[in-house]
Biotite code that builds the C-alpha atoms (Angstrom):
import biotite.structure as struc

atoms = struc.array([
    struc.Atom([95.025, 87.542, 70.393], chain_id="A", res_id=1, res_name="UNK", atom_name="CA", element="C"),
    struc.Atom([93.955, 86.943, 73.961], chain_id="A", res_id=2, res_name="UNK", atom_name="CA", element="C"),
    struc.Atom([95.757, 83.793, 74.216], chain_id="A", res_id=3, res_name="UNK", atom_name="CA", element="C"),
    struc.Atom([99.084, 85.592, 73.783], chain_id="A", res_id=4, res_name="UNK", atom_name="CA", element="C"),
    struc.Atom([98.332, 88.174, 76.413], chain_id="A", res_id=5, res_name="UNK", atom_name="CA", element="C"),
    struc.Atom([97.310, 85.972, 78.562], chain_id="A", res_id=6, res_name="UNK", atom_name="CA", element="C"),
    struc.Atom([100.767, 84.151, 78.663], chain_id="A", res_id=7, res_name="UNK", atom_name="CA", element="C"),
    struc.Atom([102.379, 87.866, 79.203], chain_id="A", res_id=8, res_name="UNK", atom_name="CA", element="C"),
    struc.Atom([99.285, 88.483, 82.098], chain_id="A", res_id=9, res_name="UNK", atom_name="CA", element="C"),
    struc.Atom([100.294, 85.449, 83.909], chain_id="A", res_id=10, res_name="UNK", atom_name="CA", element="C"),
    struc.Atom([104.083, 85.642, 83.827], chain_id="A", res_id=11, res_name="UNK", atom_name="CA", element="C"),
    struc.Atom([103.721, 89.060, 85.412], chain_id="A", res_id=12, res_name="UNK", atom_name="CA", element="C"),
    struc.Atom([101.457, 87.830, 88.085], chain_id="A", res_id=13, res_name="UNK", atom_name="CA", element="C"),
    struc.Atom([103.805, 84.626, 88.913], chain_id="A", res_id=14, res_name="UNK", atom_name="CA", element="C"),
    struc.Atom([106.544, 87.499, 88.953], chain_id="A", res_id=15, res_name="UNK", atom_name="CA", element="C"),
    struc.Atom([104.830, 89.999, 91.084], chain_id="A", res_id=16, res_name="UNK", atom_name="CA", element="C"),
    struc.Atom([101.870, 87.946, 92.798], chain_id="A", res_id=17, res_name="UNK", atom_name="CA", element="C"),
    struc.Atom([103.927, 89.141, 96.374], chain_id="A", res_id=18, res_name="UNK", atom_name="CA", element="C"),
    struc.Atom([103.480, 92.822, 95.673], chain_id="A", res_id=19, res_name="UNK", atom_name="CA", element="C"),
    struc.Atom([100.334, 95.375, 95.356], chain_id="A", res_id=20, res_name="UNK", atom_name="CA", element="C"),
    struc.Atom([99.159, 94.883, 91.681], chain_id="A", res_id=21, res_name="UNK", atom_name="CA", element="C"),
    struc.Atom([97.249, 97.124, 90.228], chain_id="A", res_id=22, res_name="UNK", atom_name="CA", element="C"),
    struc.Atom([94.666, 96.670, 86.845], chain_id="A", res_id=23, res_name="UNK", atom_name="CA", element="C"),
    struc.Atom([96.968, 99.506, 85.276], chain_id="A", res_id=24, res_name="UNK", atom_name="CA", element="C"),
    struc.Atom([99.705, 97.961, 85.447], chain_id="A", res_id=25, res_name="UNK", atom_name="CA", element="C"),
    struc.Atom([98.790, 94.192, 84.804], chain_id="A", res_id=26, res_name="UNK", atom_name="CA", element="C"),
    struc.Atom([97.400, 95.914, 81.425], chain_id="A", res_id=27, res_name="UNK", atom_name="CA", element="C"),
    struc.Atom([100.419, 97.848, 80.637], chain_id="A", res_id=28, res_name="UNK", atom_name="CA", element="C"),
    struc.Atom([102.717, 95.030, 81.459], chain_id="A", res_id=29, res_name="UNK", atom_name="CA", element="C"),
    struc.Atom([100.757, 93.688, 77.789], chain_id="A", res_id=30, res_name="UNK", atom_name="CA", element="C"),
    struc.Atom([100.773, 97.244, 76.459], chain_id="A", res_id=31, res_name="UNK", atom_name="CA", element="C"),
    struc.Atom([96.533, 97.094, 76.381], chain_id="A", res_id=32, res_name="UNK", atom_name="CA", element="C"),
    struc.Atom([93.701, 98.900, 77.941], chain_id="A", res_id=33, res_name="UNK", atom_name="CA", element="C"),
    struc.Atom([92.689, 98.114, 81.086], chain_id="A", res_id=34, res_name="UNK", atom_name="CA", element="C"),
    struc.Atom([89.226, 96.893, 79.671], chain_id="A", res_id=35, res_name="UNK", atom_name="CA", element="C"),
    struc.Atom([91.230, 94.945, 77.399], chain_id="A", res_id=36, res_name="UNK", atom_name="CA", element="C"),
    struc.Atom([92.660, 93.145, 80.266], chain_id="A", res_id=37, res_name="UNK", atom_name="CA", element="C"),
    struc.Atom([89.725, 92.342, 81.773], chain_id="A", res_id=38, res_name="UNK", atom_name="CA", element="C"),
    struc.Atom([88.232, 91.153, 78.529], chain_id="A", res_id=39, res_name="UNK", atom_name="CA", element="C"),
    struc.Atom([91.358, 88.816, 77.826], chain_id="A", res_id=40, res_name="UNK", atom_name="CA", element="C"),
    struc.Atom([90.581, 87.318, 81.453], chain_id="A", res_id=41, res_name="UNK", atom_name="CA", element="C"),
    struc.Atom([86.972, 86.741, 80.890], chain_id="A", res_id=42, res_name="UNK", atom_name="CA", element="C"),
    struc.Atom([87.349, 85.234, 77.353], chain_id="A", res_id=43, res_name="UNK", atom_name="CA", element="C"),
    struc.Atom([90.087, 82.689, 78.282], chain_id="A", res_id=44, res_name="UNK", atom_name="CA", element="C"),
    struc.Atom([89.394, 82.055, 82.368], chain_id="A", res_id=45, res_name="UNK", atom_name="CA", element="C"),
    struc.Atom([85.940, 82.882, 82.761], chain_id="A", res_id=46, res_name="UNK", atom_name="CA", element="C"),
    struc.Atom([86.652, 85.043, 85.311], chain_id="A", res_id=47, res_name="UNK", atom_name="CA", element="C"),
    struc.Atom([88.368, 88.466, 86.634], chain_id="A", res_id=48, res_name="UNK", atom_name="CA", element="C"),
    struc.Atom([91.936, 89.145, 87.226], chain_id="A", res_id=49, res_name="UNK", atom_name="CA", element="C"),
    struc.Atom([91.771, 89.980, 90.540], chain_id="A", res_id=50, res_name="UNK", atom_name="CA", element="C"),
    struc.Atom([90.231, 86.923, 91.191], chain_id="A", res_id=51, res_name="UNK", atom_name="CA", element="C"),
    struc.Atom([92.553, 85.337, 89.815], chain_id="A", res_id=52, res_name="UNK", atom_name="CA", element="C"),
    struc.Atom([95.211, 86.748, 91.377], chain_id="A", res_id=53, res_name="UNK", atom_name="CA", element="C"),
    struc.Atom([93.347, 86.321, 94.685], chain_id="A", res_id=54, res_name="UNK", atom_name="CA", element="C"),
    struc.Atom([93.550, 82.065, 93.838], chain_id="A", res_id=55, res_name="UNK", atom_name="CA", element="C"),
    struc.Atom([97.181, 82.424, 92.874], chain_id="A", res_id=56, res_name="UNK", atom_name="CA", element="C"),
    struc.Atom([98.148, 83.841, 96.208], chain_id="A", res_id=57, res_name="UNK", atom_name="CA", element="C"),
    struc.Atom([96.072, 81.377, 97.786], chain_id="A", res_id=58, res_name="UNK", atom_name="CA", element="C"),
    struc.Atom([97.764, 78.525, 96.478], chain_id="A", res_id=59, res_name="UNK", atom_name="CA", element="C"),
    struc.Atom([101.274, 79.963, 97.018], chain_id="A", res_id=60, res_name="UNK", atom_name="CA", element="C"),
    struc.Atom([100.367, 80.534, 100.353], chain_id="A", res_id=61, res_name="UNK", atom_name="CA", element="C"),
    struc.Atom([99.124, 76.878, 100.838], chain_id="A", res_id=62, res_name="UNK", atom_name="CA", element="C"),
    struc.Atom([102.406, 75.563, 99.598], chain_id="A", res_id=63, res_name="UNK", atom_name="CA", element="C"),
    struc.Atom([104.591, 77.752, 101.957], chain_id="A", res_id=64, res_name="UNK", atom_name="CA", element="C"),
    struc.Atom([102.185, 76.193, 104.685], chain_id="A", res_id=65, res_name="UNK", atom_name="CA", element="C"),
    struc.Atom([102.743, 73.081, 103.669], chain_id="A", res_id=66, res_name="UNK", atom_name="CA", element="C"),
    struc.Atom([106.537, 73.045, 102.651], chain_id="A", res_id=67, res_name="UNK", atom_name="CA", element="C"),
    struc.Atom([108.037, 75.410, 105.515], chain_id="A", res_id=68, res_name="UNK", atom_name="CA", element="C"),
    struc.Atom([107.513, 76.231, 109.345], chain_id="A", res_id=69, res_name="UNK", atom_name="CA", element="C"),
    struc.Atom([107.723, 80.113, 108.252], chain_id="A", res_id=70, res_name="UNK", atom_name="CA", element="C"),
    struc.Atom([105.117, 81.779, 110.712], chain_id="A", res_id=71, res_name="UNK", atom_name="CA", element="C"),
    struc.Atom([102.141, 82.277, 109.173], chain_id="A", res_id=72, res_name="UNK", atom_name="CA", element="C"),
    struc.Atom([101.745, 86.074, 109.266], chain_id="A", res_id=73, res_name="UNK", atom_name="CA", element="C"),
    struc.Atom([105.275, 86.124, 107.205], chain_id="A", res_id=74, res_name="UNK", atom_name="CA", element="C"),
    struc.Atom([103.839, 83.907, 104.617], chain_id="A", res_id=75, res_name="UNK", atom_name="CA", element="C"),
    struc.Atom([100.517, 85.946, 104.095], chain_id="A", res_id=76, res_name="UNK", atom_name="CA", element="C"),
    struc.Atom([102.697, 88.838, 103.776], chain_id="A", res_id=77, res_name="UNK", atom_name="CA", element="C"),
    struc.Atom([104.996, 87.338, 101.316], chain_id="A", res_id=78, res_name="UNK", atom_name="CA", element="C"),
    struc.Atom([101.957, 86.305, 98.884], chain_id="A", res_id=79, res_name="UNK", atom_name="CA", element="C"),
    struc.Atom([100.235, 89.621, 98.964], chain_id="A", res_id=80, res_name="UNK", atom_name="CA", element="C"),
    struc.Atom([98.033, 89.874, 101.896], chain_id="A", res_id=81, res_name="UNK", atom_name="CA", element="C"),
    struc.Atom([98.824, 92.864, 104.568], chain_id="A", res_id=82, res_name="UNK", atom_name="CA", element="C"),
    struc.Atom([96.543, 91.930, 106.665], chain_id="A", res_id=83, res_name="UNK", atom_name="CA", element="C"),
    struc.Atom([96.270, 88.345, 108.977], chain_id="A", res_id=84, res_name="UNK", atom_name="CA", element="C"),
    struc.Atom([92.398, 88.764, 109.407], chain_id="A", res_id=85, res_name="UNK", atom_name="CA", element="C"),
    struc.Atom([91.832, 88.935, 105.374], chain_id="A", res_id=86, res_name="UNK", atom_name="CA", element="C"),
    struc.Atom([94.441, 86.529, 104.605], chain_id="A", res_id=87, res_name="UNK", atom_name="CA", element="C"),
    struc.Atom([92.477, 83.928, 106.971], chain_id="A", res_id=88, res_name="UNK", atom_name="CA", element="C"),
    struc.Atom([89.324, 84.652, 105.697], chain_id="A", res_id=89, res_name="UNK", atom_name="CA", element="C"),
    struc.Atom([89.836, 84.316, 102.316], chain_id="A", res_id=90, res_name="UNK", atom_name="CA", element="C"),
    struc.Atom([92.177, 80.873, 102.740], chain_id="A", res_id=91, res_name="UNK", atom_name="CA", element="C"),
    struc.Atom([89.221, 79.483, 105.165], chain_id="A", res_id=92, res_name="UNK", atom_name="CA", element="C"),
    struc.Atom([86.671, 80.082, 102.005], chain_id="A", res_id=93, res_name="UNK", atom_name="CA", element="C"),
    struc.Atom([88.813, 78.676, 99.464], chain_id="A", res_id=94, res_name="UNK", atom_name="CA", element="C"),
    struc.Atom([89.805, 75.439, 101.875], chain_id="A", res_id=95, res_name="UNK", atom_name="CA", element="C"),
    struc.Atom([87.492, 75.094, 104.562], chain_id="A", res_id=96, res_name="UNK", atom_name="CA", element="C"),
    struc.Atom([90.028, 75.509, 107.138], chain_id="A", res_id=97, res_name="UNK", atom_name="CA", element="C"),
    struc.Atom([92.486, 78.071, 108.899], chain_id="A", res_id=98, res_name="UNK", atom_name="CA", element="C"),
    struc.Atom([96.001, 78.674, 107.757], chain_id="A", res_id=99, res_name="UNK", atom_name="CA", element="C"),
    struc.Atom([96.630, 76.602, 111.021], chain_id="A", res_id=100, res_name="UNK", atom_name="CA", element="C"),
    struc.Atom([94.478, 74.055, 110.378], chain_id="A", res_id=101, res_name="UNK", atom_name="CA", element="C"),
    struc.Atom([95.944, 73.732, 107.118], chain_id="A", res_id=102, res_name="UNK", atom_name="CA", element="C"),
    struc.Atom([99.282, 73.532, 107.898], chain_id="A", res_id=103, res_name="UNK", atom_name="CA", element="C"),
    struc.Atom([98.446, 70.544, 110.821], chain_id="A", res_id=104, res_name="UNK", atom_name="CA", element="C"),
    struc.Atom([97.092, 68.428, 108.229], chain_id="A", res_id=105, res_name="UNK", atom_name="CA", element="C"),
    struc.Atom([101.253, 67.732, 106.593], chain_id="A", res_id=106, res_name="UNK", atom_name="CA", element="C"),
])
């Protein structure tokens, strides 16, 4: 039942998306294999669970920039990123602009 685990994948991400997630213990948090996991992803999403973790941060972080004046490094911090540089890169390829940019567009 994929379907099912994938509810119990997901809740544990929205619950945890802030803080250093490992594979092992997404998979335990649905009492399955780590290859398991993955498959679950790739059968329902079409794609990995780091990637989609990677997205879910992303679009936290985009709200925070949009909703709040927090300073940016706080808000990469508080959706999983410990590190400025790779928190800008990776919002710049999913929206074409900086964090900065971003937020000047509200």
């Amino acid at each position: 039942a994929p379907y099912a685990r994938m509810r119990t994948f997901l809740q544990y991400i929205e619950r945890h998306y802030g803080e250093n997630i490992s594979l092992q213990a997404l998979a335990a948090s649905a009492n399955v294999s780590i290859s398991e996991c993955l498959r679950c992803f790739h059968v329902t999403m079409q794609t990995t669970p780091h990637k989609y973790l990677m997205e879910y941060r992303l679009s936290k972080a985009a709200d925070l920039l949009r909703q709040t004046d927090e300073a940016i490094g706080c808000i990469a911090e508080r959706v999983g990123f410990h590190h400025n540089s790779h928190f800008g890169k990776c919002f710049k390829e999913k929206t074409g602009m900086s964090p900065r940019e971003y937020r000047k567009l509200r």
